[in-house]
C-alpha positions in Angstrom: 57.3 -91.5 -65.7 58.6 -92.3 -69.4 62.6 -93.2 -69.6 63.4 -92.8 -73.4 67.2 -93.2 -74.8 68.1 -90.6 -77.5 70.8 -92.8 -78.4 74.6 -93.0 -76.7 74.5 -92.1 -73.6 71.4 -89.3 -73.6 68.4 -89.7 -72.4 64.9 -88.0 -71.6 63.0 -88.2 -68.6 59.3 -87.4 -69.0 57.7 -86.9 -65.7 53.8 -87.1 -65.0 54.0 -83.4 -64.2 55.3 -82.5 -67.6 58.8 -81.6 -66.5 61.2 -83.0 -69.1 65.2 -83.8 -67.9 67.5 -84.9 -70.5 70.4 -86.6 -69.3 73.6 -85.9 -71.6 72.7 -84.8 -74.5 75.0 -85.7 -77.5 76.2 -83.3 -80.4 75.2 -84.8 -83.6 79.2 -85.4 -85.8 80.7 -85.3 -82.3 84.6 -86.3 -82.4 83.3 -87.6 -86.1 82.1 -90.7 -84.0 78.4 -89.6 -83.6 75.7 -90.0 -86.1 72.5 -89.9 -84.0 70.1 -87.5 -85.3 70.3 -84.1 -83.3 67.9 -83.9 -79.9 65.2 -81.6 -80.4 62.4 -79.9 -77.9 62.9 -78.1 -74.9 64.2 -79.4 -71.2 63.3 -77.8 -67.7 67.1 -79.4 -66.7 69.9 -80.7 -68.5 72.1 -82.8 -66.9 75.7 -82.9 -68.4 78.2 -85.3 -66.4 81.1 -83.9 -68.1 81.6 -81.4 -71.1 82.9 -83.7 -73.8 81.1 -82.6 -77.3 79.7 -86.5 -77.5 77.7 -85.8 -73.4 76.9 -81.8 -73.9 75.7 -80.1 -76.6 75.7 -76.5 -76.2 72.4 -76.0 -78.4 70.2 -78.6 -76.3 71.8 -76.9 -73.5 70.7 -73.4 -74.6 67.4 -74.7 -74.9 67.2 -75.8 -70.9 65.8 -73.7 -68.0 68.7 -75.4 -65.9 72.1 -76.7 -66.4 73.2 -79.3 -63.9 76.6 -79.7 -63.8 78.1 -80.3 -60.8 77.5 -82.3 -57.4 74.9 -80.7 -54.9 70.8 -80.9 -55.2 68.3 -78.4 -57.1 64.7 -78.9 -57.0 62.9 -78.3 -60.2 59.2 -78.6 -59.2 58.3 -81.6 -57.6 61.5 -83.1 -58.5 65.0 -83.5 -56.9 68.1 -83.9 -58.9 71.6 -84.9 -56.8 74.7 -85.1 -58.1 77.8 -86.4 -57.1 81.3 -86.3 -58.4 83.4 -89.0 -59.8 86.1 -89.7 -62.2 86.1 -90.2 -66.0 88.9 -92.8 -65.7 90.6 -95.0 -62.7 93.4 -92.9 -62.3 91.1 -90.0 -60.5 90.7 -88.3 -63.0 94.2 -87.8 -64.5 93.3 -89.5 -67.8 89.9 -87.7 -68.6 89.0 -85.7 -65.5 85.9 -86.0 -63.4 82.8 -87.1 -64.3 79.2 -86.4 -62.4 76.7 -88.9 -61.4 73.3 -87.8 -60.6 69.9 -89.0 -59.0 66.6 -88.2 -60.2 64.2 -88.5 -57.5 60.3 -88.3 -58.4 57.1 -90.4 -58.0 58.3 -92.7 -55.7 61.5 -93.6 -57.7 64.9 -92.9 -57.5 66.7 -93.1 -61.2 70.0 -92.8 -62.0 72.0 -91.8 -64.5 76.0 -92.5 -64.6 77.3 -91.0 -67.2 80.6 -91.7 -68.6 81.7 -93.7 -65.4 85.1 -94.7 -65.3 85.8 -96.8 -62.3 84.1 -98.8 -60.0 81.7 -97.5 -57.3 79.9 -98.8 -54.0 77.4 -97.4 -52.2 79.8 -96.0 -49.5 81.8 -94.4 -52.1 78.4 -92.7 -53.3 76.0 -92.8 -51.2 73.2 -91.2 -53.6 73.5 -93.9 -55.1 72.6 -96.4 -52.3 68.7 -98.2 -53.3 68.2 -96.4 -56.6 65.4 -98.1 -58.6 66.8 -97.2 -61.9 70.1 -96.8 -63.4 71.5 -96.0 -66.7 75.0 -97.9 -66.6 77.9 -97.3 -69.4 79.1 -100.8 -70.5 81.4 -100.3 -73.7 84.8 -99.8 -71.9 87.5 -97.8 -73.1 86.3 -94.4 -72.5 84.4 -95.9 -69.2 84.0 -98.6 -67.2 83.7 -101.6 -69.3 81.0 -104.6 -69.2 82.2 -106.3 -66.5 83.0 -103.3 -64.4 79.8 -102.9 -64.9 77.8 -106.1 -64.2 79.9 -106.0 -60.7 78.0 -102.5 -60.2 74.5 -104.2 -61.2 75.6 -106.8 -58.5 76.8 -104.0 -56.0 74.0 -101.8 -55.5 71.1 -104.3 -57.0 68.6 -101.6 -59.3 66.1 -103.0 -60.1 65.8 -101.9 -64.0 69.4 -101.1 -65.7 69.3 -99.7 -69.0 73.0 -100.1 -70.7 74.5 -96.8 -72.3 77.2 -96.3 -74.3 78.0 -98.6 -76.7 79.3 -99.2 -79.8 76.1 -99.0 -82.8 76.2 -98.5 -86.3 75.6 -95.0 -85.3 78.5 -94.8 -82.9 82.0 -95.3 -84.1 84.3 -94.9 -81.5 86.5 -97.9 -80.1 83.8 -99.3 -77.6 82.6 -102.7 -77.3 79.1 -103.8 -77.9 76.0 -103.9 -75.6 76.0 -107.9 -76.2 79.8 -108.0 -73.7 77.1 -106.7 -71.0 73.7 -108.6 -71.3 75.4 -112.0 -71.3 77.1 -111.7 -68.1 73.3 -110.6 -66.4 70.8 -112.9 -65.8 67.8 -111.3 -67.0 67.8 -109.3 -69.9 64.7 -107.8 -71.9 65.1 -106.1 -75.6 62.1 -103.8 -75.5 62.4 -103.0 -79.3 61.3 -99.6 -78.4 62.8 -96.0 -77.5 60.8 -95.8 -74.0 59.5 -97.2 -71.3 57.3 -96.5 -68.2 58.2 -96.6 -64.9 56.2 -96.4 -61.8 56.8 -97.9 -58.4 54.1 -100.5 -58.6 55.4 -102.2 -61.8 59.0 -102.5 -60.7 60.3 -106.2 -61.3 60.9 -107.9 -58.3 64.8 -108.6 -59.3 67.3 -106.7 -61.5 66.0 -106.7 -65.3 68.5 -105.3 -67.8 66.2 -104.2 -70.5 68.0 -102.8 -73.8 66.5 -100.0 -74.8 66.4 -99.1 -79.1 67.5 -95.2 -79.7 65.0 -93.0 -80.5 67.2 -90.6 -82.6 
C-alpha cells in the first residue's frame, strides 16, 4: 500500500486493490488557517474523526462511496476500517467534543489514523489500537495532544512507522507548534522529502521510525 499526506492532518491510502481511503480531508481557507491546495479525485471511504471544516470537507465527502464517521467496523472490499471513539480534548469532550480514531486493516498491516486526538491513550483504553503497524499521530498541541503527549503514545503502543500530523507549516496558521517539538524527543527520525511512501509487511523497520512526510497538496 501507498500512505501519502495531503497536508494537515489528511491523508490517502492507496491500496494494491485500487481502493483509495482518505483520512480527514481538509477544506482549503478552513477557519482562514488552511492554505493547502483543495483534495481532488475520488475515495471508496472517507474517514472524518470529527466535523470541523479544517478534518471534513463536505465536497471530498460528496465525492466518497462511504462516509465513516463513527465507532463500529465496515468492510469495503478486502479491507476493514474500525473506529473507535475518543475525545477532542482532556476534559471528555467538554472543550471540543469527541473525536474518532480508526484502524485500517489490509495486506497484512494494521494503520492507524488518530485524528485530532486530545488526550492520552493506552492500549486498554482502545484496544483497536493494541499492535498497529502504522500510526498517523497529531503532535502540535493546542487543539490536540501536544508533542510530548505524543512521544509517550509512540512509547505506549510501540508502531513501528509514525507519521506526525498536524502541525504548524507555512501553509497552516493556526497556534500549533512545529513538527521539530516531536522528532527531537524520538530516537529515529527519517525526512523522506516526499508526499508518499510504501508500506508492506516485509519492509517494516524492526523499531519505531518517525518518518516526516512532505504534503502533497
Amino acid at each position: 500500500m501507498k500512505i501519502k499526506y495531503l497536508g494537515h492532518a489528511a491523508f490517502e491510502l492507496d491500496l494494491d486493490s485500487g481502493r483509495r481511503i482518505v483520512f480527514d480531508p481538509y477544506t482549503t481557507g478552513a477557519f482562514d488557517a488552511i492554505d493547502y491546495a483543495p483534495i481532488e479525485g475520488k475515495f471508496d471511504a472517507a474517514v472524518v474523526s470529527h466535523d470541523h471544516d479544517d478534518h471534513c470537507c463536505r465536497d471530498v465527502l460528496s465525492r466518497a462511496k462511504r462516509i465513516i464517521n463513527k465507532a463500529g467496523r465496515v468492510d469495503i472490499g478486502g479491507a476493514s476500517i474500525e473506529s473507535a471513539a475518543t475525545f477532542h480534548d482532556e476534559a471528555k469532550g467538554a472543550k471540543r467534543g469527541k473525536n474518532l480514531v480508526s484502524v485500517v486493516e489490509a495486506e497484512g498491516l494494521r494503520v492507524a489514523h488518530l485524528g485530532d486526538l486530545g488526550h492520552s491513550v493506552t492500549a486498554k483504553d482502545v484496544p483497536i489500537l493494541k499492535g498497529v503497524d502504522v500510526m498517523m499521530i497529531p503532535v502540535g498541541g493546542y487543539f490536540t495532544i501536544d508533542a510530548a503527549a505524543a512521544a509517550k503514545i509512540v512509547k505506549e503502543l510501540g508502531p513501528k512507522i509514525v507519521i506526525p500530523m498536524h502541525y504548524l507549516t507555512m501553509k497552516v496558521t493556526l497556534p500549533i507548534s512545529p513538527v521539530e517539538n516531536f522528532t527531537k524527543l524520538m530516537d529515529n527520525v527519517e525526512r523522506a522529502g516526499a508526499s508518499e511512501i510504501a508500506v508492506t509487511k516485509e519492509t517494516l523497520p524492526a523499531t519505531t521510525k518517525v518518518i516526516v512526510l512532505e504534503a502533497a497538496n
